[in-house]
C-alpha positions in Angstrom: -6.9 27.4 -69.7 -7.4 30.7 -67.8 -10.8 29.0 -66.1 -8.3 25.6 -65.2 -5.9 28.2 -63.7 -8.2 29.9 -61.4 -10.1 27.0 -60.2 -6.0 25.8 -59.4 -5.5 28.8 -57.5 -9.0 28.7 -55.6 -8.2 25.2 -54.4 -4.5 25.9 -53.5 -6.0 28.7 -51.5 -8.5 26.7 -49.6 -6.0 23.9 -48.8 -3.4 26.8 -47.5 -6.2 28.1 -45.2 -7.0 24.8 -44.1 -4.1 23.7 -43.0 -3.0 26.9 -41.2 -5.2 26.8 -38.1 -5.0 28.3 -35.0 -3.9 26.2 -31.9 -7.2 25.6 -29.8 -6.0 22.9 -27.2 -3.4 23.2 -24.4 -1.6 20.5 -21.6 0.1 22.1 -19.2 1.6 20.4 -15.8 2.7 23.0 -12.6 6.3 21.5 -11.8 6.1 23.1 -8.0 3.0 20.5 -7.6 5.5 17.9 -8.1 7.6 19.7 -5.1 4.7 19.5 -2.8 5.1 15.9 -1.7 4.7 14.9 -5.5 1.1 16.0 -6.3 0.8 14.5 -9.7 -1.5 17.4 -12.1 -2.8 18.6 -15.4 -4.7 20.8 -16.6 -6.2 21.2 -20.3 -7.3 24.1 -22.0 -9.8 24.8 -24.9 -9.7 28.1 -26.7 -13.0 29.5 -26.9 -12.6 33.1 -28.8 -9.2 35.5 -29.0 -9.2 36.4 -25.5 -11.3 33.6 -23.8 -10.1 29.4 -22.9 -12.3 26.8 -21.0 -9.7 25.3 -18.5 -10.1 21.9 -16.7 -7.6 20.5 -14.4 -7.0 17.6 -11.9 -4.5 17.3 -8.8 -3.8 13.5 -7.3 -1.3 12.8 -4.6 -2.0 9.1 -2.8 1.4 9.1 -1.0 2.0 8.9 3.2 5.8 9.5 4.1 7.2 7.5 6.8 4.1 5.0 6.9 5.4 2.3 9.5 6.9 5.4 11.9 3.5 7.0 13.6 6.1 9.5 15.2 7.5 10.6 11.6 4.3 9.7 9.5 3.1 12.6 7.6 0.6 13.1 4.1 -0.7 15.8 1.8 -3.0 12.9 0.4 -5.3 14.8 -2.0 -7.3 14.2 -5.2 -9.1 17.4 -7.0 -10.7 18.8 -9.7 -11.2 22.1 -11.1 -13.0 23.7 -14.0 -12.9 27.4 -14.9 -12.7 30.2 -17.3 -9.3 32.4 -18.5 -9.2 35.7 -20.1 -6.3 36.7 -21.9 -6.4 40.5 -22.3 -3.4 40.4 -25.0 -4.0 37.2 -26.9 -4.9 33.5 -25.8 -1.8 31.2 -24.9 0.8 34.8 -24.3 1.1 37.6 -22.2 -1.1 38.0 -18.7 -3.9 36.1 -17.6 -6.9 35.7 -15.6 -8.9 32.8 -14.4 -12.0 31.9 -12.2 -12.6 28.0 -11.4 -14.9 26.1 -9.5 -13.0 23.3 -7.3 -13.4 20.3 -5.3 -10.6 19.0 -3.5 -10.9 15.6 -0.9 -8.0 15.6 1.4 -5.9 14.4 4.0 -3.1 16.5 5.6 -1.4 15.9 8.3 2.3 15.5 10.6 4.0 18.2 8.5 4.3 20.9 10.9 2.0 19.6 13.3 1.2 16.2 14.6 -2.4 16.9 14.1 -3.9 15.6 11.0 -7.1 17.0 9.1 -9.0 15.1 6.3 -12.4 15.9 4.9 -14.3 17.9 1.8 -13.5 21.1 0.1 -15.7 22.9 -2.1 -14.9 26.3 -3.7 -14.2 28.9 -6.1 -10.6 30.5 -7.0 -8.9 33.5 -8.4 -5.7 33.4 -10.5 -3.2 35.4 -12.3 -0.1 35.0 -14.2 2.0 35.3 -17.0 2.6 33.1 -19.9 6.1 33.1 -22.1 6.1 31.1 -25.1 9.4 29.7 -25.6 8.2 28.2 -28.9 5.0 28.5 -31.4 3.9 24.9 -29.7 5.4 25.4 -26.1 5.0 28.0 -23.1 6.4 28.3 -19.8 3.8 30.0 -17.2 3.9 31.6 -14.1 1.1 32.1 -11.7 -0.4 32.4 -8.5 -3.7 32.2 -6.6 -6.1 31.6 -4.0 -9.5 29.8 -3.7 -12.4 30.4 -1.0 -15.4 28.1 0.1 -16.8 25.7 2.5 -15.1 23.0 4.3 -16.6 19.5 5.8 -13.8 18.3 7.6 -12.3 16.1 10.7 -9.8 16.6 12.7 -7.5 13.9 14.5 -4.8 14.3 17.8 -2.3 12.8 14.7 -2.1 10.5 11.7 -2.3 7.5 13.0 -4.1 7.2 16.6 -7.7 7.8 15.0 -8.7 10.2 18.1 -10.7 12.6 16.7 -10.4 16.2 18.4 -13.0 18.4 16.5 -15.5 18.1 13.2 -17.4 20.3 11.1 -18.1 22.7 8.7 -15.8 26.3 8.2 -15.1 28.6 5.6 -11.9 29.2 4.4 -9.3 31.3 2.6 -6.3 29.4 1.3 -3.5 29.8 -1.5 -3.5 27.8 -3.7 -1.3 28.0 -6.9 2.2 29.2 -6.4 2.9 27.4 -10.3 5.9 27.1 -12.4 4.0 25.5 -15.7 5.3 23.9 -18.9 2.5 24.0 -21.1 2.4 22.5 -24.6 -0.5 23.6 -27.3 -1.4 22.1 -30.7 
């Protein structure tokens, strides 16, 4: 009976630690991306150690505003990608954070502030910081900001519709990037 009783035990002890894991995976999506002309994104997250989560994320926004108006036209057409590491000095999905990516972003902007419209090739690398609150044990609110740096292949046109082109190249740049408000859910 005693041996029946322990070998019980052992087994209820396994099945408690197996199902009591720790949450590896997050989906979060940056609700000022939707304020920037509706820039659809996500970004997942894969916990690689305590302090330490792979991040991949994705940006889309296919829309022009005012299409059949050249005077009134404008676009913050974009689709991008990032991949990157984030250290959590306190523990992983709470508290600060920091991240490095690697990005590639293919845009069009243009007719916002200027008539002048620029389209091309981005390729870079980004800092970021924030904060993340967890509101419950499966979802966080985050808050962060950042800026990414790298090399631009781009065109510029007179504005969005006339097709003149006014100056092409290459140029470095220095841009913000992430002013985020985040929900983010893990399991």
């Amino acid at each position: 009976m005693g041996r029946c009783l322990k070998i019980l035990v052992a087994s209820a002890l396994m099945l408690a630690g197996n199902s009591v894991h720790a949450q590896k995976f997050s989906v979060s999506t940056d609700l000022l991306g939707y304020a920037r002309l509706c820039t659809f994104n996500v970004d997942a997250s894969y916990a690689i150690a305590r302090r330490w989560s792979l991040t991949a994320g994705a940006r889309y926004n296919p829309f022009t505003f005012n299409a059949g108006d050249p005077e009134k036209q404008f676009q913050y057409r974009q689709q991008s990608y990032s991949v990157g590491m984030r250290l959590w000095p306190w523990h992983i999905w709470s508290g600060w954070w920091f991240t490095g990516k690697l990005r590639y972003q293919e845009y069009s902007t243009g007719g916002i502030i200027s008539r002048t419209t620029e389209e091309g090739d981005r390729f870079g690398a980004g800092l970021y910081s924030g904060y993340t609150h967890m509101l419950t044990p499966h979802l966080n609110l985050e808050f962060g900001v950042g800026f990414w740096s790298g090399l631009a292949v781009y065109r510029k046109y007179s504005c969005p519709v006339c097709g003149l082109t006014i100056e092409d190249g290459r140029k470095f740049f220095l841009l913000p990037d992430d002013f985020m408000v985040s929900v983010v859910y893990v399991f």
